[in-house]
C-alpha positions in Angstrom: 136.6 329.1 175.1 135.6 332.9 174.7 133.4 332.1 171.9 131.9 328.8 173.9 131.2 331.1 177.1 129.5 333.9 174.7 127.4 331.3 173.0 126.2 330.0 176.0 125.6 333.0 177.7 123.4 334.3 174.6 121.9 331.1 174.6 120.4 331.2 178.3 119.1 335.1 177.0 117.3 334.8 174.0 116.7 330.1 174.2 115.7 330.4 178.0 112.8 332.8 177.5 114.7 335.8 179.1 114.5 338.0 175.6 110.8 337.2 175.5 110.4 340.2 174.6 113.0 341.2 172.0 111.7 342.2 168.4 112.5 339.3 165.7 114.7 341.5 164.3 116.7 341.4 168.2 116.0 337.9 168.1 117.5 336.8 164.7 121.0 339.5 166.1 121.3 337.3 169.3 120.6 333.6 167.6 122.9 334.6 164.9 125.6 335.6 167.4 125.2 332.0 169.0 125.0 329.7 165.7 127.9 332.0 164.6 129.5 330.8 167.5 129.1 327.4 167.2 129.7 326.9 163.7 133.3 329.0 164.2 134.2 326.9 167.3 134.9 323.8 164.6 138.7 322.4 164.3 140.7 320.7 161.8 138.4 319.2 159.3 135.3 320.5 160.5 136.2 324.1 160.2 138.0 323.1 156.9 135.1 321.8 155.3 132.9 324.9 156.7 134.9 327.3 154.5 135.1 325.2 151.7 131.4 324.8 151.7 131.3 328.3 152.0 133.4 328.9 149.3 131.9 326.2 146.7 128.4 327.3 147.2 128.7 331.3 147.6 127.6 334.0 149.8 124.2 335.9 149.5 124.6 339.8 149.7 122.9 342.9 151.2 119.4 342.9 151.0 119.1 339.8 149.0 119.3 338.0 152.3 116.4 338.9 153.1 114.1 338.6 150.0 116.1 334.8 149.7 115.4 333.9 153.5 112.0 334.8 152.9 111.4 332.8 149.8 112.2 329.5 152.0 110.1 330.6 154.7 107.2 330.3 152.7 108.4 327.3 151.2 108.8 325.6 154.9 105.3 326.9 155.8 104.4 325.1 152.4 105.9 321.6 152.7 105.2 321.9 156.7 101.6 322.8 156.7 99.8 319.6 158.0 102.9 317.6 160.0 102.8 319.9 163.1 106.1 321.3 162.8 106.7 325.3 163.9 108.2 327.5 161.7 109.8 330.6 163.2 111.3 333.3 161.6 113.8 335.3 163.7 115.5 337.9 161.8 117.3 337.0 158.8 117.5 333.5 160.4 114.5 330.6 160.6 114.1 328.1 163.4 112.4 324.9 162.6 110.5 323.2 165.7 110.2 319.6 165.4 107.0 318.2 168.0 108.2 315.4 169.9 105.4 313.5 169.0 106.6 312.5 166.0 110.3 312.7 166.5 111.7 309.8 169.1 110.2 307.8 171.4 111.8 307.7 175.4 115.3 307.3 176.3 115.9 306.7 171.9 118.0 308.5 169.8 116.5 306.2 166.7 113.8 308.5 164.2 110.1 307.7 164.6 108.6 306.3 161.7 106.4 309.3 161.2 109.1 311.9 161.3 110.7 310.6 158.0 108.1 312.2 156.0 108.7 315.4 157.9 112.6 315.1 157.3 111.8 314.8 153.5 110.0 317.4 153.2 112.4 319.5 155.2 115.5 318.0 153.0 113.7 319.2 149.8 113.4 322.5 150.8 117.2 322.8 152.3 118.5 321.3 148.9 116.7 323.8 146.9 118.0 326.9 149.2 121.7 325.8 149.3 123.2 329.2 150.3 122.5 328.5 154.6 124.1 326.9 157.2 122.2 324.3 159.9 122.0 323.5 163.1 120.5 320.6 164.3 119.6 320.7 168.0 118.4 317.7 170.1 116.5 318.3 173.2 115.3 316.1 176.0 113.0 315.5 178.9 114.0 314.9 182.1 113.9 311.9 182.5 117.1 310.2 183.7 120.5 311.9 184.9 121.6 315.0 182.9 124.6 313.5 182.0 122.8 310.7 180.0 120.2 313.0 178.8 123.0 315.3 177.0 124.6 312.5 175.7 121.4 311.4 174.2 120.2 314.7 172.8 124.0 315.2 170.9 122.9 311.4 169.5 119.5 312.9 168.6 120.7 315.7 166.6 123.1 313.3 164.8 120.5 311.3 164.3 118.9 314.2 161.9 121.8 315.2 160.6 122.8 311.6 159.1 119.1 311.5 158.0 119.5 314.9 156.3 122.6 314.0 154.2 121.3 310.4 152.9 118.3 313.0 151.4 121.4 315.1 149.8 122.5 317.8 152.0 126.3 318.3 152.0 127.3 317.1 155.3 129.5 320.1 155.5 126.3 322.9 155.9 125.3 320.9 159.0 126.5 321.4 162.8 124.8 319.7 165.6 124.1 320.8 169.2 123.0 318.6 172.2 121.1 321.1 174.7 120.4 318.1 177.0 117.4 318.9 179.4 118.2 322.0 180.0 115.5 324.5 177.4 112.3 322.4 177.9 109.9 324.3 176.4 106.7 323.2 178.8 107.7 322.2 182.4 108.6 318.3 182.7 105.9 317.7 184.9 103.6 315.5 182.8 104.0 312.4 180.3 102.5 314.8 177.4 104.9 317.7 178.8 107.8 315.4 178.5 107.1 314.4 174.8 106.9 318.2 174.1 110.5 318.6 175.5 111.9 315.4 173.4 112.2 317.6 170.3 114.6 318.5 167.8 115.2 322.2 166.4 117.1 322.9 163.1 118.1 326.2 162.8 118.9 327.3 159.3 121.0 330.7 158.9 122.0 332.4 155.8 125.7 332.1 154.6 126.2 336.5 154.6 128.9 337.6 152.4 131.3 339.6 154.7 
């Protein structure tokens, strides 16, 4: 619970806009704390398979983080150039904004037919830089009650993340987060506004030896 409350809190700082502000560096501290948050919350076989990922596929050290998290930046800038997909980076950590132009239509958790190219592109990357953990957020508009609009954006995000592992990522690197309607990113006061909002995220964070 004292992990879920800090998460959230963190989240409404630096996902809310308040930390507009904050240097990357600030940023990538805060986001860090909140995916490291999630992705420790797991239980049973979820937080099994975590460490066993962790253990199979090794830990990056120091100041390679950097120079590695880097090197799939560019790469993500590469493959992402022309689909209209944001890349971020935010301290040793990169965010991945998916437009919701491309991603799902209204009220659907099923993948656009145009955002499977983006998906490949984004699974050939992720299988080339193995040593990171994901988080695959789903977003929504407003449209309908908040409690269907959460539900729909955790089916969203597993949407991606089945997607992602029939292209070859081990199922075990990937956590996913509904965030509902609650971080639109444009106010939800326009048809175009609202397709903004029905986005997904993927948040990719090195896997830091302690």
């Amino acid at each position: 619970m004292k992990k879920t409350l800090i998460a959230l809190t963190l989240s409404t700082m630096v996902l809310g806009g308040c930390a507009s502000n904050a240097t990357n560096t600030q940023k990538g501290a805060a986001i860090g704390a909140v995916t490291g948050a999630l992705l420790g919350k797991g239980t049973g076989d979820n937080a099994k398979s975590r460490y066993v990922w962790g253990a199979l596929a090794g830990a990056i050290a120091g100041g390679a983080i950097g120079n590695y998290m880097d090197k799939q930046e560019q790469e993500f800038r590469d493959e992402l150039a022309d689909t209209g997909v944001s890349v971020y980076r935010e301290g040793d950590n990169l965010r991945l904004q998916m437009p919701g132009n491309i991603t799902f239509a209204t009220g659907s958790a099923n993948i656009a037919g145009d955002f499977y190219p983006v998906l490949d592109d984004v699974a050939r990357v992720l299988n080339k830089y193995e040593k990171t953990f994901l988080v695959v957020e789903g977003h929504t508009d407003d449209v309908g009650s908040a409690e269907s609009n959460q539900s729909l954006s955790e089916a969203r995000a597993r949407s991606v993340k089945n997607y992602l592992t029939q292209q070859g990522i081990d199922e075990r690197r990937v956590q996913v987060q509904g965030m509902g309607e609650y971080q639109p990113v444009v106010p939800n006061s326009s048809d175009a506004n609202r397709q903004t909002n029905r986005r997904v995220e993927l948040r990719i964070i090195p896997n830091k030896a302690s």
